[in-house]
VMD Tcl script that draws the C-alpha trace (Angstrom):
set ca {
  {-32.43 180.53 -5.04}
  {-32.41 179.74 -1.60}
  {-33.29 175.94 -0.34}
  {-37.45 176.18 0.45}
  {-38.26 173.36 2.44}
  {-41.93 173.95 2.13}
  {-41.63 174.05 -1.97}
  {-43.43 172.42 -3.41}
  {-46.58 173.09 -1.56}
  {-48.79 169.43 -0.75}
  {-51.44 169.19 -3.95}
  {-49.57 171.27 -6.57}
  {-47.64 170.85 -9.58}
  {-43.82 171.32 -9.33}
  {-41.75 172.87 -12.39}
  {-38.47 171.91 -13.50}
  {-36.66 174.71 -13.11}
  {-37.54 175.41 -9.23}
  {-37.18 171.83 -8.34}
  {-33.60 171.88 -10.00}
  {-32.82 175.02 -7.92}
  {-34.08 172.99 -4.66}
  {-31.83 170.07 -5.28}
  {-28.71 172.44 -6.21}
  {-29.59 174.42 -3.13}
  {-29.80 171.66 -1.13}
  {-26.17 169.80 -1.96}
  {-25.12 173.38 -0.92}
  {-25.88 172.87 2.18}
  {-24.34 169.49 2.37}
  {-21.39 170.46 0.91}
  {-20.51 173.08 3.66}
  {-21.31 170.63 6.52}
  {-17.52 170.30 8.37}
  {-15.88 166.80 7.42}
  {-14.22 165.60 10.02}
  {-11.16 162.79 9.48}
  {-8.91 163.07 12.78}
  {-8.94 162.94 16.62}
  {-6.50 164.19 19.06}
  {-5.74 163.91 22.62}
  {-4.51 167.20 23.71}
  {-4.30 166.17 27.57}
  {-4.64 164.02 30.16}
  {-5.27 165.71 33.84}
  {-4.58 164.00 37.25}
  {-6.98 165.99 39.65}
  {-7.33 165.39 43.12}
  {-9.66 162.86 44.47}
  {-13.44 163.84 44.98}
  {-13.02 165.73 41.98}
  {-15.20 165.06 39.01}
  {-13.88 163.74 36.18}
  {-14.20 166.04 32.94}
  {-14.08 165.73 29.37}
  {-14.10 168.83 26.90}
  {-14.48 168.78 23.17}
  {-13.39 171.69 20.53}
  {-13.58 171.02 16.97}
  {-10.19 172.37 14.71}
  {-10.74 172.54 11.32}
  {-10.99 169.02 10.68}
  {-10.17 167.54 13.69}
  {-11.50 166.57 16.60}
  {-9.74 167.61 20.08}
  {-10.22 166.22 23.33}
  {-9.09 167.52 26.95}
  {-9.41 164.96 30.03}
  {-9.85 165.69 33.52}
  {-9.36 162.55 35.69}
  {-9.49 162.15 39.48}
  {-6.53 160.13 41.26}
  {-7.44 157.61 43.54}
  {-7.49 158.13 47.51}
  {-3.93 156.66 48.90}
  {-4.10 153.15 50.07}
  {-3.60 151.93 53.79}
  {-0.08 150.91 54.49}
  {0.46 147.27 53.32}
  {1.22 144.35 55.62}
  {4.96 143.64 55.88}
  {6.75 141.16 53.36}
  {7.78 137.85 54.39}
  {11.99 138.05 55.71}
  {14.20 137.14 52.81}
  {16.41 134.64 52.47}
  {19.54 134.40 54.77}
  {22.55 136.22 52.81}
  {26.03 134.69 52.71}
  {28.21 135.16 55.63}
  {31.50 136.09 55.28}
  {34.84 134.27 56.86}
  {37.15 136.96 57.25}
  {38.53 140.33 55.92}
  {41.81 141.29 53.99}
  {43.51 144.80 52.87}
  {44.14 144.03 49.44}
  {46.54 147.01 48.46}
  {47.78 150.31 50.13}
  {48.69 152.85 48.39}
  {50.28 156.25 48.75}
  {49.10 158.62 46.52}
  {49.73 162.44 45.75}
  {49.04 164.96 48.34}
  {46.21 166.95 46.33}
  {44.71 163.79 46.13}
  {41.78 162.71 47.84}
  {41.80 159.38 49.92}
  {40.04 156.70 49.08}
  {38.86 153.02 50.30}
  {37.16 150.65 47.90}
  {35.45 147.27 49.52}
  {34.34 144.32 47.89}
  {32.82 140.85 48.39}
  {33.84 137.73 46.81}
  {30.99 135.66 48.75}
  {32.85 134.63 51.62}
  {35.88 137.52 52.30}
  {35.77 141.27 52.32}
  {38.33 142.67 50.33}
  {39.58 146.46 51.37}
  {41.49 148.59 49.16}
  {43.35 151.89 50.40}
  {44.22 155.06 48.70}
  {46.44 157.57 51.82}
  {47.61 160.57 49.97}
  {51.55 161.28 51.31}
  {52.14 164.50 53.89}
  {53.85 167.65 51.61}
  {57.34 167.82 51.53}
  {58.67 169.85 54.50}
  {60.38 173.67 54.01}
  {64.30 173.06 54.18}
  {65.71 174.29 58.05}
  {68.17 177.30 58.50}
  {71.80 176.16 57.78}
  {73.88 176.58 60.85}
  {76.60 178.91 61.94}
  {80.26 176.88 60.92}
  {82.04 178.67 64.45}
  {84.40 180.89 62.39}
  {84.64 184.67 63.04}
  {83.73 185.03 66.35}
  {79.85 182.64 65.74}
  {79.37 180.17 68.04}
  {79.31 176.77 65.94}
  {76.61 174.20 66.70}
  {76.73 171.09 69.38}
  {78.45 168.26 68.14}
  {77.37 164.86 68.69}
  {77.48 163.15 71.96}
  {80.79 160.99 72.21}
  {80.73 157.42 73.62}
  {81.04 157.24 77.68}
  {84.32 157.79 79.02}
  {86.21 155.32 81.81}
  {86.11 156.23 85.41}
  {89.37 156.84 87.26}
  {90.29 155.92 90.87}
  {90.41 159.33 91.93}
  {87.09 160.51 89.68}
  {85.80 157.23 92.15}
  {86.78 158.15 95.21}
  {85.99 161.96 94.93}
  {82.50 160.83 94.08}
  {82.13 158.57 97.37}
  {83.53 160.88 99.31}
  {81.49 162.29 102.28}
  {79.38 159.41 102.14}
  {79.05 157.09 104.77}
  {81.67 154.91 105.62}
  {81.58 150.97 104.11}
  {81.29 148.11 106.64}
  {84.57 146.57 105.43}
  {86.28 146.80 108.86}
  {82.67 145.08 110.83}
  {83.00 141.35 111.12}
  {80.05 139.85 110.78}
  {78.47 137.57 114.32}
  {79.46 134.51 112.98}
  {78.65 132.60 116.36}
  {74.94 131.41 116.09}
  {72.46 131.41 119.32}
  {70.17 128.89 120.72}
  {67.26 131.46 121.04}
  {65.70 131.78 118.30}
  {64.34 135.39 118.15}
  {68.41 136.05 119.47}
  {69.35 133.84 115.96}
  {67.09 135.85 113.77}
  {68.87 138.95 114.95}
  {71.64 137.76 114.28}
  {71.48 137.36 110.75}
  {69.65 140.11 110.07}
  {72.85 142.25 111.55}
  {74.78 140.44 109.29}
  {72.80 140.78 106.36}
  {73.34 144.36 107.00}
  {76.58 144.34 106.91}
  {77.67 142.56 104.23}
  {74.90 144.92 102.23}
  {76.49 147.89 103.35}
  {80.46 146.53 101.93}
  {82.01 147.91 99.02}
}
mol new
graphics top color blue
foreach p $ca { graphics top sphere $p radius 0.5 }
foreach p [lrange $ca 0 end-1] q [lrange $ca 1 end] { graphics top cylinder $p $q radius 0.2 }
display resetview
């Protein structure tokens, strides 16, 4: 029988039976009440700020799941600026540790360190590609015309390759004696051995 929760009535008699089926009816009930033996957090949400915070609650068979809504806070003002840190270590000088030629496909490269008081560079310079090989040239036989040869060493002048040169050109001083007699003016004097500076320039 169903639970009664008005049996038995206030001022009667209750029979065994009945009462048994009240009790029986009763643990029923209590033993289709939902146990529940674990809780889980399904998820966390950051939501904007102004947003109100929210918590939901389903119920899985036996467990107990929870869903969180939770407003970020407003950003900050910008901070004051830090204190200057300490003074780093200067360095003395710098030096190219290595170069060296690599490949042409390969990329080049510079490493640098810092030992504390030098700079250290290395270099990586791939090499230029090889060069196509040039034409061979003609060797003068059968009628080609053969290539320059190298300039020879500068010949001697002859007397006559001299004086064929010179000739037509103005005629030396040789046969002008120079004023030899010096005079007492002195703008006369200065003339004077500016003619025969002249000549003497002009000699061969």
């Amino acid at each position: 029988m169903p639970f009664d929760p008005n049996y038995p009535t206030d001022g009667n008699s209750f029979l065994a039976e009945p009462m048994r089926q009240q009790l029986l009816s009763l643990k029923a009930m209590i033993d289709a009440l939902v146990t529940l033996n674990a809780a889980q957090v399904d998820a966390v949400n950051t939501v904007n700020p102004g947003q109100p915070a929210n918590a939901a609650v389903t119920v899985d068979g036996n467990t107990l799941r929870f869903t969180f809504d939770i407003p970020r806070g407003a950003d900050g003002a910008n901070g004051n600026d830090g204190a200057p840190g300490p003074q780093g270590p200067a360095f003395a000088n710098a030096i190219v540790d290595s170069v060296t030629t690599i490949d042409p496909s390969q990329p080049a490269s510079v490493s640098v360190g810092f030992d504390g008081s030098t700079v250290h560079f290395t270099f990586a310079i791939p090499r230029g590609n090889d060069g196509s090989q040039g034409q061979q040239g003609n060797d003068g036989q059968q009628g080609f015309t053969g290539n320059d040869g190298a300039q020879g060493p500068p010949g001697e002048v002859t007397a006559a390759q001299l004086n064929s040169a010179i000739s037509g050109t103005s005629n030396n001083t040789n046969s002008v004696a120079t004023l030899d007699s010096p005079f007492a003016d002195a703008d006369m004097e200065a003339l004077r051995l500016k003619m025969n500076e002249m000549i003497l320039t002009a000699r061969r």
